[in-house]
N, C-alpha and C positions, 0 to 999 in steps of 0.2 A: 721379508723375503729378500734374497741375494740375488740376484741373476749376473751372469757373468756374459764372455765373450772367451777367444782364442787366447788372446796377447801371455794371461798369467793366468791358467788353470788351478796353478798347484798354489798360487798363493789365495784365491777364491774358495779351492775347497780348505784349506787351514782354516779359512776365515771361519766359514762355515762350521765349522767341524769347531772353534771355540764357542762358539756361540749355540753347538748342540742344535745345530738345521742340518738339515738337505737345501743343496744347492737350489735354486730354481730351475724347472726343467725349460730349456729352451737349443732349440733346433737353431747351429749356426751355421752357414754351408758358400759355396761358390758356385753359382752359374759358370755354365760353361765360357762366358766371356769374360770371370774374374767379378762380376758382380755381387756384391755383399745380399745371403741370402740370409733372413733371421726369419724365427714362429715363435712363437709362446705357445707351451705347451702343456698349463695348466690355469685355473683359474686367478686372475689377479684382482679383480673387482673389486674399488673399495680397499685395498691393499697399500700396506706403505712397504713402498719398496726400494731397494738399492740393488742399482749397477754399479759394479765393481770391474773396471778395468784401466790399467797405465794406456797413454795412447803415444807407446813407447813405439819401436819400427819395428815392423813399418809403422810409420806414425799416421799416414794418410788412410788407411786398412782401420785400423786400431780405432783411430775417431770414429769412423763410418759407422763401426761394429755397434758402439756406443750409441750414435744417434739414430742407428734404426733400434736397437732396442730399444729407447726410451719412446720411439714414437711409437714399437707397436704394442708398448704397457701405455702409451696413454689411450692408445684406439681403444684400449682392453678392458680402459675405465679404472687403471690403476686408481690407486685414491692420493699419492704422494710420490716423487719418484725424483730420489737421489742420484746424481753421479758421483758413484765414488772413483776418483781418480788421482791414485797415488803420484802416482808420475804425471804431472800436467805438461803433455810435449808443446813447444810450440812457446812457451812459457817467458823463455828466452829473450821471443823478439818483442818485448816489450813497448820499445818506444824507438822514435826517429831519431839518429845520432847526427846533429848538427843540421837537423832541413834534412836528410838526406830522400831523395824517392822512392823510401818504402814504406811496405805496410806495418800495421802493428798488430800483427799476426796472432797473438794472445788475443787481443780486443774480439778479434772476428773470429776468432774461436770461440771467447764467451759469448759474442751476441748469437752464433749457431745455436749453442748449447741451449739458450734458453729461448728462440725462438721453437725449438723443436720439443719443450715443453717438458727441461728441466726447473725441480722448483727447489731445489738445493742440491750444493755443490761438496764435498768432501774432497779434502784435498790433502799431501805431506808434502812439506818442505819446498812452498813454493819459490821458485827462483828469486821473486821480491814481493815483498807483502801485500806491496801498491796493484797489484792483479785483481785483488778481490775487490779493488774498485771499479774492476773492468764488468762486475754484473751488477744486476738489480734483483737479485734476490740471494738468498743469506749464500757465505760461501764458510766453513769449516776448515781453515787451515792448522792443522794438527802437524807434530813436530815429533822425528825422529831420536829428537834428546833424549828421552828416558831409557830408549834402546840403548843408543851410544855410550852413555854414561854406564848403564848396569855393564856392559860387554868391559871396557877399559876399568872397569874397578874390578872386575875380576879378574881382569889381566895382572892386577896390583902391578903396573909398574913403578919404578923409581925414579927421584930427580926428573920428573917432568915440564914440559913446556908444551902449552898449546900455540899452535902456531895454525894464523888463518894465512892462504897460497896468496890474496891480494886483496886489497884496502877495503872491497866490497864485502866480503867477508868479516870485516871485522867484528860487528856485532855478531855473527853468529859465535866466533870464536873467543870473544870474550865471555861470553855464558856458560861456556864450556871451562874457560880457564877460572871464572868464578863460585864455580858449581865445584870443582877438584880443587879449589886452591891453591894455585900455581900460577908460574906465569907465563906470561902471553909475546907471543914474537909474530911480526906483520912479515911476509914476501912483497919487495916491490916490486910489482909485474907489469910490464908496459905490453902491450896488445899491439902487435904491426895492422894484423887481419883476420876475418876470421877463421877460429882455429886455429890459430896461428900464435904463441905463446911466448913470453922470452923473460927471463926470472932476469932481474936484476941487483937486488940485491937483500938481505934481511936485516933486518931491524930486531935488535932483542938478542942477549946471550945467549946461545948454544951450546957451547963448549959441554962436551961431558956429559950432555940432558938427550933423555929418551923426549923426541919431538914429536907429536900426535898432532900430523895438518885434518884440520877439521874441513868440508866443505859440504855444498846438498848435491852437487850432481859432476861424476865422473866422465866426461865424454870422450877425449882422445887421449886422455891420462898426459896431456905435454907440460901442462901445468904441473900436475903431482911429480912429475920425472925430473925435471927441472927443478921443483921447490927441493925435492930429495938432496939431488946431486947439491943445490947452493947448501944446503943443511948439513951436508957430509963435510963439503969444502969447509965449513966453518966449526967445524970438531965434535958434531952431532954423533953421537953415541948409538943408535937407533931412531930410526924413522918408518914410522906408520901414517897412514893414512885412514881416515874414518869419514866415510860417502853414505848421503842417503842412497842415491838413485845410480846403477850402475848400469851407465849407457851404454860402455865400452862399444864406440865404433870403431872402422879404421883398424888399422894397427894398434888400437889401444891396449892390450894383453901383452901383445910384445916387446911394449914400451914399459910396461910396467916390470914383466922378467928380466928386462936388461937395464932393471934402474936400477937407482940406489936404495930405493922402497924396501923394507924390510918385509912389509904387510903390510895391505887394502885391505880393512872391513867393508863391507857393504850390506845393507836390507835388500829383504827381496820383494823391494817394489816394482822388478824389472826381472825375468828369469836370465839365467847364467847361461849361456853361450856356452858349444863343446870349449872352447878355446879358453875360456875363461873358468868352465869349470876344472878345466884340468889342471890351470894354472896355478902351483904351489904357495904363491905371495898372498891368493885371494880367497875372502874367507866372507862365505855370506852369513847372515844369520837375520830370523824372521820378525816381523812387522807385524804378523797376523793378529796378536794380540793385543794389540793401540788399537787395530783396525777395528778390532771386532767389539774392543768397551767401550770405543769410539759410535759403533754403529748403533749399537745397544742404547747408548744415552740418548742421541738424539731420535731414534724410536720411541722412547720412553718421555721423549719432552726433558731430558734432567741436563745435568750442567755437562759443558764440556769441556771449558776454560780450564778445569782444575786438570786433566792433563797436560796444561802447558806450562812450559818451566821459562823465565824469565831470562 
């Protein structure tokens, strides 16, 4: 069984609808003072089930959603109950940079999730692998790869380079330049603040080469605008970008139409904005289908591993 939340309707009933279900029927709603109101409105007993939603933004709404349905599928006597959560928000704040005094905002997300009586996590493209250390019970982190890779080979571009926007990236974008055969150019990108982005310089030839910056999550697009513009400067022929998670806050849509960006791909692990669907550089295309042979497997007990690409 699926049950869903507000955030991504349209990527829940896909899911569903590959996997040949009916959603799960569940009542989501607002008190009049903004309070998150959930029902379950059909039998779950005994049931292995899956919540399917990004706790995209609002981010703080979007969890809530998620954690009262999971509590009221376990009052319900669910028999197993997944979070799937493509977009893990919150993901980010990973750890303390230098001592500093805050929190680690992921950490206290995972311990919520499974104080409230999640017993497995699904997840895409987590910001860094090291998360899934953040629970005590299994977490599924599945990867956007096979989407990205099938979209760019039917693109059939030429003279390509993959290129990760900065040094943390690398590994992702090397499996992408190993998987197409080509090669690989780094952005050195120095961080003033956050959200705050400043390309410094590229590493690796360009000249002449269709560049495809690889990364998992688009948020104010300063980075990709930046990486573009240093990529054009340095005789880059064409520049795309290929994003799991498309946050686009801020003026990120705007940033992106008045770049150098030829084209943003993106899944729709996050739904598209007026702004952004209007936008002619930005080009979604679905996840539903990992999601759902993804869901399927670990229903079935069978492997999941063999979706993941190295």
């Amino acid at each position: 069984m699926v049950f869903t939340g507000t955030a991504n309707p349209n990527l829940a009933n896909d899911v569903a609808r590959n996997l040949s279900i009916n959603l799960g029927r569940a009542s989501i709603s607002r008190f009049s003072d903004g309070e998150v109101a959930v029902e379950i409105l059909e039998h779950v007993r005994g049931r292995d089930v899956f919540v399917l939603q990004s706790t995209c933004l609002p981010a703080n709404d979007n969890l809530m959603e998620v954690l009262l349905i999971v509590d009221a599928l376990r009052r319900a006597s669910a028999g197993r109950i997944t979070a799937a959560i493509p977009y893990f928000g919150y993901a980010r704040q990973d750890r303390r940079v230098r001592s500093s005094r805050v929190p680690i905002s992921a950490k206290v997300v995972a311990n919520i999730l499974e104080s409230t009586g999640v017993n497995r996590i699904l997840t895409m493209d987590l910001h860094s692998d090291q998360i899934q250390g953040f629970f005590d019970i299994p977490v599924d982190n599945i990867y956007a790869t096979p989407i990205l890779l099938g979209e760019i080979c039917k693109n059939d571009y030429k003279n390509t380079t993959v290129v990760s926007p900065d040094v943390g990236g690398v590994v992702r974008a090397r499996a992408f330049a190993k998987e197409l055969n080509t090669d690989l150019a780094i952005i050195d990108k120095r961080r003033s603040r956050a959200n705050i982005s400043e390309v410094m310089s590229v590493l690796g030839d360009v000249e002449n080469r269709t560049c495809l910056i690889m990364d998992d999550v688009v948020d104010t697009a300063g980075t990709l605008a930046r990486a573009a513009e240093a990529l054009k400067s340095r005789g880059a022929k064409f520049v795309a970008a290929y994003c799991t998670h498309p946050v686009f806050s801020g003026q990120a849509v705007d940033k992106i139409d008045n770049s150098k960006l030829d084209e943003v791909v993106v899944t729709d692990t996050i739904s598209l904005g007026e702004a952004a669907s209007r936008c002619k550089k930005i080009r979604q295309i679905s996840c539903s289908g990992l999601l759902a042979e993804t869901i399927l497997r670990i229903s079935k007990s069978d492997s999941v591993s063999s979706l993941f690409l190295d």
